[in-house]
C-alpha positions in Angstrom: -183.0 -5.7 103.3 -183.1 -9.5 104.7 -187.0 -10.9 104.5 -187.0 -10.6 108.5 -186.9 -7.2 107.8 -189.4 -6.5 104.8 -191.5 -8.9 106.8 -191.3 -6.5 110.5 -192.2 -3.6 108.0 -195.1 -5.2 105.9 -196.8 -6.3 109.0 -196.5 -3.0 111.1 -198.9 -1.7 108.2 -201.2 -4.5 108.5 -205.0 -3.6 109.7 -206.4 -5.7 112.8 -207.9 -9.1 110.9 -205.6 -8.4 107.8 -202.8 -11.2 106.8 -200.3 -10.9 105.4 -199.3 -13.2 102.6 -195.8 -12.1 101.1 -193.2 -9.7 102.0 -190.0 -9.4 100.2 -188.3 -6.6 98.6 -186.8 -5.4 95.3 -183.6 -6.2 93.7 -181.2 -3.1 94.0 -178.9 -4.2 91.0 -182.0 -4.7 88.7 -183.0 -1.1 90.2 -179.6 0.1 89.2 -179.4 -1.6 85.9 -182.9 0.3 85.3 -181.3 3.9 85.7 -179.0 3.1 83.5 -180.0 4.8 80.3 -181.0 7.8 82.5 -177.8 7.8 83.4 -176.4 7.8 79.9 -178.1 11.4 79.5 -176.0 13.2 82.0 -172.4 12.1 80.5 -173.1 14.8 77.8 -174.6 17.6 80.0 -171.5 17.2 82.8 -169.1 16.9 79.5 -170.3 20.0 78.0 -170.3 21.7 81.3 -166.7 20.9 81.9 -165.8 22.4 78.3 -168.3 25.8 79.3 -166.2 26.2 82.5 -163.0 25.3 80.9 -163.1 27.3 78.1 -164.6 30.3 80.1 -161.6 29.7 82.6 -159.1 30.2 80.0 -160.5 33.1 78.4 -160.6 35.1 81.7 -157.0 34.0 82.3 -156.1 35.7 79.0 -157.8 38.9 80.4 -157.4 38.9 84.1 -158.4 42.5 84.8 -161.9 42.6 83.2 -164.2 44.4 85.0 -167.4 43.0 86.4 -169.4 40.2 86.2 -167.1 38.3 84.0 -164.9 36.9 86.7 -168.1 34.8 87.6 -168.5 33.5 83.7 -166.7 30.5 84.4 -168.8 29.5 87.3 -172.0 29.3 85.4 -171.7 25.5 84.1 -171.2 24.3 87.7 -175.0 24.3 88.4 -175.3 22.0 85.4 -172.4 20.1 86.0 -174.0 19.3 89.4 -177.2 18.3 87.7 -175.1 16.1 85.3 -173.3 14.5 87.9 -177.0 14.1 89.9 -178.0 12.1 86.9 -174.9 9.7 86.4 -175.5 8.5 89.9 -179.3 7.6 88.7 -178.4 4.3 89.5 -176.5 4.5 92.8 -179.9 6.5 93.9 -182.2 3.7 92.0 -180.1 1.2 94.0 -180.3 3.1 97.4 -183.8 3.5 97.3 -184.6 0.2 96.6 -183.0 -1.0 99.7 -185.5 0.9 101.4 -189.1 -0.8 99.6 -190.8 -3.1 100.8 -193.5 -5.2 99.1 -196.5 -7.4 100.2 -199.5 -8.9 99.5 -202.1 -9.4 101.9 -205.6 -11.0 101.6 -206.8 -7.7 101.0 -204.5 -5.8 98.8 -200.7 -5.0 97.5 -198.4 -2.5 99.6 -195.6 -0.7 98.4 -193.8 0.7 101.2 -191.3 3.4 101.0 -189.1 4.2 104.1 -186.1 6.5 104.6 -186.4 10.1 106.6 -190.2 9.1 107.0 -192.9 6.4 105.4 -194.7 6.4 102.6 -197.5 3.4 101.7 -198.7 2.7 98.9 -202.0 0.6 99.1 -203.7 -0.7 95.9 -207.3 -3.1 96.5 -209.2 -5.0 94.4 -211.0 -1.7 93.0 -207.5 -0.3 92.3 -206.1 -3.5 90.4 -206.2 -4.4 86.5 -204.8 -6.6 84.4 -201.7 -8.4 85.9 -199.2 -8.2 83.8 -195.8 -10.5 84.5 -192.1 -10.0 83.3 -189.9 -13.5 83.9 -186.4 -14.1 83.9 -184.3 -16.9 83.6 -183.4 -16.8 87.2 -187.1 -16.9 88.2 -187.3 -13.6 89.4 -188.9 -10.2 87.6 -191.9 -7.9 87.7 -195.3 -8.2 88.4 -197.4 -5.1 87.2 -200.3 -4.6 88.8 -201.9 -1.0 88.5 -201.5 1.9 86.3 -201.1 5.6 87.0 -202.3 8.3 84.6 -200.4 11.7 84.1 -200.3 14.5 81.9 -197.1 15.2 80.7 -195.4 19.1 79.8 -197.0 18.9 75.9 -200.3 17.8 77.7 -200.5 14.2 76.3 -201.7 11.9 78.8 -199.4 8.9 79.6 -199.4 5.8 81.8 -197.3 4.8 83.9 -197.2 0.8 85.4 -197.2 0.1 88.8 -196.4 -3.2 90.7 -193.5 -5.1 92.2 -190.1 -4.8 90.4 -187.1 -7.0 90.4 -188.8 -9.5 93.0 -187.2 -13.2 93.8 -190.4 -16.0 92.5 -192.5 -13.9 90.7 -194.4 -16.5 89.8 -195.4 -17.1 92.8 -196.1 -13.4 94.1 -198.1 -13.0 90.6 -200.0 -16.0 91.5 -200.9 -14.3 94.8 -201.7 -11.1 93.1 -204.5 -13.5 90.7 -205.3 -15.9 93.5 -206.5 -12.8 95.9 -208.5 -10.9 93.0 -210.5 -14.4 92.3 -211.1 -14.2 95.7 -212.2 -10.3 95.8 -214.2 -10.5 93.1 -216.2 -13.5 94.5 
């Protein structure tokens, strides 16, 4: 998405005296490169759900004529193969959905804005801000963390999760924002 773009989108969510700051939106090849070690995870569960069908397959072709619910054996692994397959592409759908975020800052407070079938917006104030935490990279660009997120996870620990920009152009300059605008919140 071209700035002109992120920009149309940032300000349609703008309220009357808000302004808006910065627009821009993330990186999809740094989204990509993130879903990468997800993606690792599903070689295994596709491979292993290629040998189940495989080996299922040839076994029933051995004995063609058993009776029942055999003939479907085979078909079992393809629900997990599809899952597997799901998960390789982690970072085609990491990629795809970061082509459809937008970020700003405003005088008020951060946006994350999600689009595809509808719009989500994600709206963080001063109250909702903590430390600012920044990731660099050579290039200049990187992540600026703004927020956290608490969840339980399935063995009930509690876990958080950072929220903020990722893989923005200047992120100096956008973290500088994010500190400039809390100064001026807080005063």
């Amino acid at each position: 998405m071209d700035r002109v773009q992120a920009e149309q989108i940032a300000t349609a969510q703008l309220d009357a005296s808000e302004h808006l700051l910065w627009s821009g939106s993330p990186d999809p090849k740094r989204s990509a490169l993130q879903a990468l070690p997800i993606a690792l995870v599903g070689i295994p569960m596709s491979g292993f759900a290629v040998f189940w069908m495989s080996m299922a397959y040839s076994i029933q072709a051995k004995a063609p004529h058993v009776p029942g619910p055999w003939a479907l054996f085979p078909f079992f692994g393809a629900p997990f193969l599809l899952i597997g397959l799901g998960v390789i592409a982690a970072p085609i759908w990491a990629a795809l959905g970061a082509r459809r975020t937008v970020y700003a800052v405003t005088d008020r407070r951060a946006l994350i804005i999600s689009s595809g079938g509808s719009r989500g917006v994600q709206s963080f104030t001063h109250d909702d801000i903590g430390n600012v935490q920044m990731v660099e990279r050579a290039d200049g660009s990187g992540d600026v963390y703004f927020a956290n997120r608490s969840f339980v996870s399935q063995r009930g620990a509690i876990n958080q999760m950072r929220i903020g920009f990722i893989g923005i152009p200047d992120v100096r300059t956008v973290e500088q924002m994010v500190r400039s605008r809390l100064r001026q919140e807080a005063a």
